[in-house]
Structures are given as structure tokens and as C-alpha cells.
OpenMM code with the backbone's topology and positions (N, CA, C; nanometers):
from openmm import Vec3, app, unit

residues = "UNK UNK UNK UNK UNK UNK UNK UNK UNK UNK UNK UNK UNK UNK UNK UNK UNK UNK UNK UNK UNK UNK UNK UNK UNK UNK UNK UNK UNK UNK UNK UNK UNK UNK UNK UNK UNK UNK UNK UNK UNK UNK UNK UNK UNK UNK UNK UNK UNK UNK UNK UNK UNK UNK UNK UNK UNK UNK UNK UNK UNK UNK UNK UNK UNK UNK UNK UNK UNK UNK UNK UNK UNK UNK UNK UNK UNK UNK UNK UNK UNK UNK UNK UNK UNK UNK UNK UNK UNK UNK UNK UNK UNK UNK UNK UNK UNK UNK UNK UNK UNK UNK UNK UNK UNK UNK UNK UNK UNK UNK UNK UNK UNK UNK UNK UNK UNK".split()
positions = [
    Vec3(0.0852, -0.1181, 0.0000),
    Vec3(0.0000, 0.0000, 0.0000),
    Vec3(0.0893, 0.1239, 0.0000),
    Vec3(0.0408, 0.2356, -0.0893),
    Vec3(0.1728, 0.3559, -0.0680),
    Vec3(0.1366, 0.4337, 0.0479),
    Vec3(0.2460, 0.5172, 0.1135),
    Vec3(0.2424, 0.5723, 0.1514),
    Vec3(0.1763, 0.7498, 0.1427),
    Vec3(0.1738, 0.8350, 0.1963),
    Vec3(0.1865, 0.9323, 0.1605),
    Vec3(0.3117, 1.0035, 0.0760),
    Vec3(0.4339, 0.9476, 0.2055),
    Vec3(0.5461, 0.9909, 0.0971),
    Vec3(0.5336, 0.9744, -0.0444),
    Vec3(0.4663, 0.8438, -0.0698),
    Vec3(0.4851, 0.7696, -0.2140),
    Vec3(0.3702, 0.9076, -0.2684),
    Vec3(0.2911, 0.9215, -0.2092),
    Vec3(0.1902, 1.0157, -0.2810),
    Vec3(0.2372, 1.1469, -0.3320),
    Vec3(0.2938, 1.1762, -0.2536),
    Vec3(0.3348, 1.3258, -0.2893),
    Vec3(0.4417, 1.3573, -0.3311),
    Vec3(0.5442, 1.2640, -0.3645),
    Vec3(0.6429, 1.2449, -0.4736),
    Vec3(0.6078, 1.1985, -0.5803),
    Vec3(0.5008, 1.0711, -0.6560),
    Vec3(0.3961, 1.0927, -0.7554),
    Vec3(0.3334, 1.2533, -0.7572),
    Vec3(0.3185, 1.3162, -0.7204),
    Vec3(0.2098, 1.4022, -0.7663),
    Vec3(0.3702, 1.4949, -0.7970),
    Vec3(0.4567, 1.5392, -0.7165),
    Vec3(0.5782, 1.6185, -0.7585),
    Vec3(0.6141, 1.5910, -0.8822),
    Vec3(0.6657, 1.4630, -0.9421),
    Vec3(0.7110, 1.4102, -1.0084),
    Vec3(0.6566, 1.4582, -1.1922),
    Vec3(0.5162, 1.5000, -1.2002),
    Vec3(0.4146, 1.5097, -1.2945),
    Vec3(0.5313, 1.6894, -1.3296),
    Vec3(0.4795, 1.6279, -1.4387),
    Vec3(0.5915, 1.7973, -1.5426),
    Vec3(0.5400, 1.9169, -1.5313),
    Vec3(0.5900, 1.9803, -1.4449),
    Vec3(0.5479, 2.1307, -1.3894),
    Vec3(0.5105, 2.1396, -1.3230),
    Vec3(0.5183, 2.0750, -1.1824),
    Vec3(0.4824, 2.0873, -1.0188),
    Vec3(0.5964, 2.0732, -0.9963),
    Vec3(0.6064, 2.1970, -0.9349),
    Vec3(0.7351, 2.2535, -0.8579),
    Vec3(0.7115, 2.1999, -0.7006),
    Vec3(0.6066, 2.2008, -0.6321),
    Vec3(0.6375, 2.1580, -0.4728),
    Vec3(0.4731, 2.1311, -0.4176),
    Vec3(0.4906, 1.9880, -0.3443),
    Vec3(0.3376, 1.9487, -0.3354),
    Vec3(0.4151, 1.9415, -0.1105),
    Vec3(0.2689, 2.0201, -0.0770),
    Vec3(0.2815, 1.9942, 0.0616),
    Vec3(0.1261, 1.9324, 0.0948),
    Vec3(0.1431, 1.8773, 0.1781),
    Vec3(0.0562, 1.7862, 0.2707),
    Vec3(0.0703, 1.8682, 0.4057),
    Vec3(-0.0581, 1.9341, 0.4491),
    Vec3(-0.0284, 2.0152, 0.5642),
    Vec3(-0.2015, 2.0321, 0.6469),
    Vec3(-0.1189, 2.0223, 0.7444),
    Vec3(-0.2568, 2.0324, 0.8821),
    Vec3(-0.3145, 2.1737, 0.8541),
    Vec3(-0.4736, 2.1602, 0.8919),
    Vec3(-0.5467, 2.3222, 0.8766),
    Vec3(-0.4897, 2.4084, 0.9553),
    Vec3(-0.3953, 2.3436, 1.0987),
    Vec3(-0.2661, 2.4809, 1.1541),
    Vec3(-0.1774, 2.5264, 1.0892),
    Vec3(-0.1460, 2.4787, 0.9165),
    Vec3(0.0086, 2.5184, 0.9150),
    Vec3(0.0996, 2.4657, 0.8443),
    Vec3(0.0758, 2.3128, 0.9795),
    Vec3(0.2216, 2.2771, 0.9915),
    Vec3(0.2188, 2.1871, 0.8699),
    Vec3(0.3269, 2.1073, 0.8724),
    Vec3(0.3409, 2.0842, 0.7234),
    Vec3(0.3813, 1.9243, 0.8039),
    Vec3(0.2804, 1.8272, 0.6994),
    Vec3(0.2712, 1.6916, 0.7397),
    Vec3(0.3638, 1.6166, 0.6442),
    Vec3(0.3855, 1.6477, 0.5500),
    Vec3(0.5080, 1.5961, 0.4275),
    Vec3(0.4887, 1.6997, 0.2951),
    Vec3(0.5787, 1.6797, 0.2630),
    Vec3(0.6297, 1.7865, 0.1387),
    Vec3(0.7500, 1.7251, 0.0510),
    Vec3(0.7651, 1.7994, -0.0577),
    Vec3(0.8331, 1.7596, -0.1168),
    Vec3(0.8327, 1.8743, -0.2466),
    Vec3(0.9276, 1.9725, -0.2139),
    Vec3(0.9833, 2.0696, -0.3464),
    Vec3(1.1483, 2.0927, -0.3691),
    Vec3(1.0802, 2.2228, -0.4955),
    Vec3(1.2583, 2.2887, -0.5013),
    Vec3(1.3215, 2.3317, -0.4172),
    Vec3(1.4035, 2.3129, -0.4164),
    Vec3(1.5239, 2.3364, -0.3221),
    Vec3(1.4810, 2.5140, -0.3003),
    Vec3(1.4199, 2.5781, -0.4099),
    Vec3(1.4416, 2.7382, -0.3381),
    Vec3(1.2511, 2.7812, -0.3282),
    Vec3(1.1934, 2.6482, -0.2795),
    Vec3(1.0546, 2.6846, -0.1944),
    Vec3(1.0749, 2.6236, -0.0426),
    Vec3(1.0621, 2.6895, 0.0189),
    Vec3(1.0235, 2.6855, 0.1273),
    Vec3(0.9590, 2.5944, 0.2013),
    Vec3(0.8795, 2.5218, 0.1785),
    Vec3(0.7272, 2.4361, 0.2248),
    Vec3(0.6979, 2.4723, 0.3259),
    Vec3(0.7455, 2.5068, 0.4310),
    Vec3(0.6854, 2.5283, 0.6011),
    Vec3(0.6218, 2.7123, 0.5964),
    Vec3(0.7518, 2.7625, 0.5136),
    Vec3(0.6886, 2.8769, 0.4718),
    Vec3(0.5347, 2.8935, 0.4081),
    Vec3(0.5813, 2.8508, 0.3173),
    Vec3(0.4273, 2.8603, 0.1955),
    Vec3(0.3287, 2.8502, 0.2747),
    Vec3(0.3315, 2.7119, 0.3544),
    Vec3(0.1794, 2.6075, 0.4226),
    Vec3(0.1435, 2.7165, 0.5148),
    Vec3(0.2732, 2.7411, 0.5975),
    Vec3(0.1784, 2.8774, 0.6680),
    Vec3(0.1166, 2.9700, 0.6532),
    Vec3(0.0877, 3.0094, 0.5184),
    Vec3(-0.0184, 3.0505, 0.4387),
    Vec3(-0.1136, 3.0313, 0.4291),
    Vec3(-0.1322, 2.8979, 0.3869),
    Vec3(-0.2587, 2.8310, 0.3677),
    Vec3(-0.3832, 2.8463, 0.4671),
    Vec3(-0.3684, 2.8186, 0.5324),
    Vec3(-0.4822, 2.8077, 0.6951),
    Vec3(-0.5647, 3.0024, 0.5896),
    Vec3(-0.5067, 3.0998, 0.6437),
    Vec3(-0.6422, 3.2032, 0.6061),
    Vec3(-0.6653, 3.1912, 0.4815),
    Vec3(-0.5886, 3.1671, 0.3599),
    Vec3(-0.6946, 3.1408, 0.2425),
    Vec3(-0.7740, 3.0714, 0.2401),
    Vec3(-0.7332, 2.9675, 0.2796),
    Vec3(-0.8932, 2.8329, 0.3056),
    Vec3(-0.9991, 2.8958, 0.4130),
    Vec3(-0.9765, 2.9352, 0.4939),
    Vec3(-1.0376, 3.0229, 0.5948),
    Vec3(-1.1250, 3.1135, 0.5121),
    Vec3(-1.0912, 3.2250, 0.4523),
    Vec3(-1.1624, 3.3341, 0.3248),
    Vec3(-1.2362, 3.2459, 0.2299),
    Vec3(-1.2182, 3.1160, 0.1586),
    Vec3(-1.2844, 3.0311, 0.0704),
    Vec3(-1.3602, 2.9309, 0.0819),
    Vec3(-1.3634, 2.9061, 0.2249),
    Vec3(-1.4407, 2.8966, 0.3077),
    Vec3(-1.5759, 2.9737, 0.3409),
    Vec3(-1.5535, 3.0630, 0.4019),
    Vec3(-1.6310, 3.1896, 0.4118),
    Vec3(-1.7167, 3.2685, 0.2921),
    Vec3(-1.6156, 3.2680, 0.1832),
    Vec3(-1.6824, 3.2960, 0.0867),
    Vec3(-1.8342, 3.1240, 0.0072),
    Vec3(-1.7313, 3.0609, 0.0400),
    Vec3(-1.8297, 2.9391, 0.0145),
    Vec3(-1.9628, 2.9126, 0.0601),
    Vec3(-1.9636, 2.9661, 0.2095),
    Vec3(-2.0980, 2.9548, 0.2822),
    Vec3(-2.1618, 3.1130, 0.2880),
    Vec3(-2.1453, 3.2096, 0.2592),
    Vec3(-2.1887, 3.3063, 0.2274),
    Vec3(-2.2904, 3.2962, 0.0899),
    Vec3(-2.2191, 3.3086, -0.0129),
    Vec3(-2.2471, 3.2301, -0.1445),
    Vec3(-2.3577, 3.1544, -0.1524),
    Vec3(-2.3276, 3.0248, -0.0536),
    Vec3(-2.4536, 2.8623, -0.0306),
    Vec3(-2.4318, 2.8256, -0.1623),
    Vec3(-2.2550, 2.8229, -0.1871),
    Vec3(-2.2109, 2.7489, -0.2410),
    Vec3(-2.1683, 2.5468, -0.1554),
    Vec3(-2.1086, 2.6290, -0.0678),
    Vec3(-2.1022, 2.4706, 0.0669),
    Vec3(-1.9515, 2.5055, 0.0850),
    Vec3(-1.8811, 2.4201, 0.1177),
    Vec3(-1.7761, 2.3858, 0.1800),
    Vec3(-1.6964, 2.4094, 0.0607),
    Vec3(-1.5387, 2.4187, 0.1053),
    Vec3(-1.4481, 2.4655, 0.0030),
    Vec3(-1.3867, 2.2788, -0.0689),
    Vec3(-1.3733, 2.2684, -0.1686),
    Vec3(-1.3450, 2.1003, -0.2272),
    Vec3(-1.1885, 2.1710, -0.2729),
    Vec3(-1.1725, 2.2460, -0.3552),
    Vec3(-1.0465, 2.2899, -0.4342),
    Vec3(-1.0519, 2.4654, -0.5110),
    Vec3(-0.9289, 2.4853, -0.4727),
    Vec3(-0.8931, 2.6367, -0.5080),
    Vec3(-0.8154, 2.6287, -0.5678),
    Vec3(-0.8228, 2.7293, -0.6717),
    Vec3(-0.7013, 2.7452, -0.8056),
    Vec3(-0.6479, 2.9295, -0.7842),
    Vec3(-0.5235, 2.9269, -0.7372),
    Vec3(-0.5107, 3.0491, -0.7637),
    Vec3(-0.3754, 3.0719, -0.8524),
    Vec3(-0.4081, 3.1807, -0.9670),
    Vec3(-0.3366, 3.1846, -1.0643),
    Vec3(-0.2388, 3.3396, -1.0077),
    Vec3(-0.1418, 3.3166, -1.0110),
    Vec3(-0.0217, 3.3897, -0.9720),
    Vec3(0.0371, 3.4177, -1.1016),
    Vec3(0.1787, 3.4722, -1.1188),
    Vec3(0.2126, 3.5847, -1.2161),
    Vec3(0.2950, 3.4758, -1.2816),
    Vec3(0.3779, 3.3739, -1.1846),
    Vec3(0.4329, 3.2659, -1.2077),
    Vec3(0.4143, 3.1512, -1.2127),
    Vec3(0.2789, 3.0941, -1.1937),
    Vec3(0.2337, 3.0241, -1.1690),
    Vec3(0.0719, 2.9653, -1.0896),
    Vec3(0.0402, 2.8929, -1.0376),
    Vec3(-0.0694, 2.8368, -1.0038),
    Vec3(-0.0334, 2.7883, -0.8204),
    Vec3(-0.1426, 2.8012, -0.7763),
    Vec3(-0.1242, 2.7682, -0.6426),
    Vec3(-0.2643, 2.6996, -0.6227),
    Vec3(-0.2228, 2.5540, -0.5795),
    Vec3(-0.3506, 2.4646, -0.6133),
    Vec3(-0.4208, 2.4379, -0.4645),
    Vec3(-0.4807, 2.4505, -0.3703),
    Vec3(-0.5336, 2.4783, -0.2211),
    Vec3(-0.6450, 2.3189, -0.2538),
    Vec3(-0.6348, 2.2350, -0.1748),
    Vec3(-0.7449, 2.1331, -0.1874),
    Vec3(-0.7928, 2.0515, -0.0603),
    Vec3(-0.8881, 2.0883, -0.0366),
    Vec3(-0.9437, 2.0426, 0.1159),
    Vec3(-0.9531, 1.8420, 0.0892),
    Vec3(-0.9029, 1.8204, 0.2204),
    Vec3(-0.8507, 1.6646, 0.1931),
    Vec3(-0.9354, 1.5879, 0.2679),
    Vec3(-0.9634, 1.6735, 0.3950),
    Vec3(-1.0387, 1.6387, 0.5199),
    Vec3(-1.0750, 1.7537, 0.6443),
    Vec3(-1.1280, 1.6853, 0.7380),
    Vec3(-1.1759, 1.8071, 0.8416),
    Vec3(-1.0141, 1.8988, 0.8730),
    Vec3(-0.8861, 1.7701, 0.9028),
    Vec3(-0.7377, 1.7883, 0.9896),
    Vec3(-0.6121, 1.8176, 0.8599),
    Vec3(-0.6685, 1.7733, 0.7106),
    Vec3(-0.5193, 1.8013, 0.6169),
    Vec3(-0.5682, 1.8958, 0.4801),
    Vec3(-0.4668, 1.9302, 0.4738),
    Vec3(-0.4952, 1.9899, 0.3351),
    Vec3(-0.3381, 1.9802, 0.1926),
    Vec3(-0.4477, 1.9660, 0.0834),
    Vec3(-0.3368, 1.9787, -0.0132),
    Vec3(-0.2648, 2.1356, -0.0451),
    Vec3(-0.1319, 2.1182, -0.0848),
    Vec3(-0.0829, 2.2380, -0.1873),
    Vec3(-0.0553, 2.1559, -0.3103),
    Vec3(-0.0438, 2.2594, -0.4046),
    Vec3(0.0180, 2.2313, -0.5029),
    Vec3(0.0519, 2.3016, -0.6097),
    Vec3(0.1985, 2.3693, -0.6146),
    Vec3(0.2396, 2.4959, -0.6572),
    Vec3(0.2968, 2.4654, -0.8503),
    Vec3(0.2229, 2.4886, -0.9352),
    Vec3(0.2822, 2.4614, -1.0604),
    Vec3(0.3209, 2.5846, -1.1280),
    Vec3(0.4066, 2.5273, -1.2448),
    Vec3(0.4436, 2.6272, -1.3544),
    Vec3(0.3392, 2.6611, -1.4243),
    Vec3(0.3249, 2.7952, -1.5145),
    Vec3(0.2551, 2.8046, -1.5836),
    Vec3(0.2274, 2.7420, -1.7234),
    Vec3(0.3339, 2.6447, -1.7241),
    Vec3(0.3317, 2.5374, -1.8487),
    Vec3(0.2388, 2.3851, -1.8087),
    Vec3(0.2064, 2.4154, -1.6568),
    Vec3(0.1761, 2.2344, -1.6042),
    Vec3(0.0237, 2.2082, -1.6895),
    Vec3(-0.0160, 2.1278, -1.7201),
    Vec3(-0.1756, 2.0558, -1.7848),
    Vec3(-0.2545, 2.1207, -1.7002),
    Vec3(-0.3001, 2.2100, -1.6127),
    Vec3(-0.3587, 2.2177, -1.5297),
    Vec3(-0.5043, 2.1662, -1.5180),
    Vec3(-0.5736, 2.1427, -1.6142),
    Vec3(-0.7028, 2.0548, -1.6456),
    Vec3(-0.6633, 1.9068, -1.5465),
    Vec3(-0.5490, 1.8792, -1.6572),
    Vec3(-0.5355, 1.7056, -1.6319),
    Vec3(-0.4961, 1.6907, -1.4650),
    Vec3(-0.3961, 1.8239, -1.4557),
    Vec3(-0.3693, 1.7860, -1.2732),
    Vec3(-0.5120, 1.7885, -1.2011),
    Vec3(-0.6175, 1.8940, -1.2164),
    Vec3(-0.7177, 1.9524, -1.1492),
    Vec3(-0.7669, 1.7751, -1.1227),
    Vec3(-0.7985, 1.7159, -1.3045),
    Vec3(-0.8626, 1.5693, -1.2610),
    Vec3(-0.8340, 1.4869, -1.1584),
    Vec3(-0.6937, 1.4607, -1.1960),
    Vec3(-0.6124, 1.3939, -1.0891),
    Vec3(-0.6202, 1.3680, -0.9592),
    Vec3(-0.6323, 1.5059, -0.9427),
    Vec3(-0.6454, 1.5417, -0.7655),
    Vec3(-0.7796, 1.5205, -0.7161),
    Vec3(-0.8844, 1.5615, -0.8440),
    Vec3(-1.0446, 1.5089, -0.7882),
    Vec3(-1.0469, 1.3958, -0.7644),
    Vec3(-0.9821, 1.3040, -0.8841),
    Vec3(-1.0092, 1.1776, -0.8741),
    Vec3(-1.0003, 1.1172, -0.7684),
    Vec3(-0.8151, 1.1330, -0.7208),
    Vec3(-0.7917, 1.0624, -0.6301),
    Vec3(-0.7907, 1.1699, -0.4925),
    Vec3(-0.8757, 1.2277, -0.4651),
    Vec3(-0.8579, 1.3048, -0.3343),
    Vec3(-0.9250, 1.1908, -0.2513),
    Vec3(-1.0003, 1.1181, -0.2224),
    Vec3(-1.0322, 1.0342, -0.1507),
    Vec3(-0.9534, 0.9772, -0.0775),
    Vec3(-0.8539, 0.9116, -0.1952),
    Vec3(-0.7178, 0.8137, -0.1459),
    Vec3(-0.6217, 0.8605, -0.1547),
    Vec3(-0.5986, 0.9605, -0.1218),
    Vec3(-0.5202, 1.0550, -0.0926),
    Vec3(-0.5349, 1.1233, 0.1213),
    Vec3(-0.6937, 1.1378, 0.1528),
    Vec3(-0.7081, 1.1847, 0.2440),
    Vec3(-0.7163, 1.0641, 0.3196),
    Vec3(-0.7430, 0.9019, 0.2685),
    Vec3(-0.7054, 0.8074, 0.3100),
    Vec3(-0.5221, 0.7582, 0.3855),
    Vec3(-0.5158, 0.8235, 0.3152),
    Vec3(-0.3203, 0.8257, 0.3492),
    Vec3(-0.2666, 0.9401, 0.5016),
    Vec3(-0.3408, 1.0022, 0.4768),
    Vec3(-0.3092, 1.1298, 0.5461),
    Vec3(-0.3614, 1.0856, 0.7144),
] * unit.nanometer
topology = app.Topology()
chain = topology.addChain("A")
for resn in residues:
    res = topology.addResidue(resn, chain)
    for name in ("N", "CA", "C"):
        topology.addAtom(name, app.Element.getBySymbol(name[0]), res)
């Protein structure tokens, strides 16, 4: 059975994901795996108030709960994906990555993915 590690070095591995973190709704960062000049503990500590705001905006809306966020940056994509009540995905790509085919990916397998976690 894989691991998480195994998970999130598959998902790194895909052409134009620069750095995939696995991180608690505090923060902290449960596994990761990037370039040498990202950060991961940095970044994740980010995460918590955007999901927080997309969130908020979600139930305002009566849209529901937040599933996945795409935010498009100057350099790239910053992929936010609710995993469970306790983890959450990142996932930081180039502006060259499939981003369709990743988006699938991650729907597909977010299940067994938050299974790992």
C-alpha cells in the first residue's frame, strides 16, 4: 500500500509541479516535497487564512464547503485542496503544467489521498 510519501512524490514528479505539501489546517506541514528554493513550512503557513476566506466565501455564497482552489499567480498556479476536516493539499505549478489534467487527478484521487493522510 503507498504511503503518503509515495503520494506526494507521484504528484511532484508530474511535469510542472514545482512543490506538493501535505499540511494540517494549523500550518504545519505533514510531508512535502519541493525545489530546493521553496520553502514548504513557509508557503503552508499561508494556507490556513486562504482556506479560511474560501471557506467563508463558500458559505456566504450557499455554495457549501471549500473542495479545491485554483489560484493563478504571475508565475504560476497555487492549487489549495481540502482533503479532510485535519489536512490539506498544496500544489504549486508552472505556468506550463496541464492544469485541467492535474485539477482531474487530484479530484479523482482526493479520496485516497485523504485516506493516506
Amino acid at each position: 500500500m503507498p504511503t503518503i510519501h509515495d503520494l506526494v512524490a507521484a504528484i511532484r514528479d508530474r511535469e510542472g509541479v514545482q512543490a506538493v505539501v501535505v499540511l494540517g489546517r494549523d500550518g504545519l506541514v505533514i510531508d512535502a516535497q519541493a525545489q530546493p528554493t521553496t520553502d514548504a513550512e513557509n508557503v503552508a503557513a499561508h494556507v490556513p487564512p486562504v482556506m479560511l476566506a474560501a471557506e467563508e466565501l463558500g458559505h456566504s455564497s450557499q455554495q457549501g464547503a471549500l473542495q479545491t482552489a485554483v489560484l493563478e499567480h504571475e508565475r504560476g498556479f497555487a492549487i489549495v485542496a481540502s482533503l479532510s476536516e485535519d489536512a490539506v493539499l498544496l500544489v504549486l505549478a508552472l505556468p506550463t503544467v496541464n492544469l485541467a489534467q492535474l485539477l482531474y487527478e487530484l479530484r479523482r484521487n482526493r479520496a485516497n489521498i485523504a485516506s493516506l493522510v
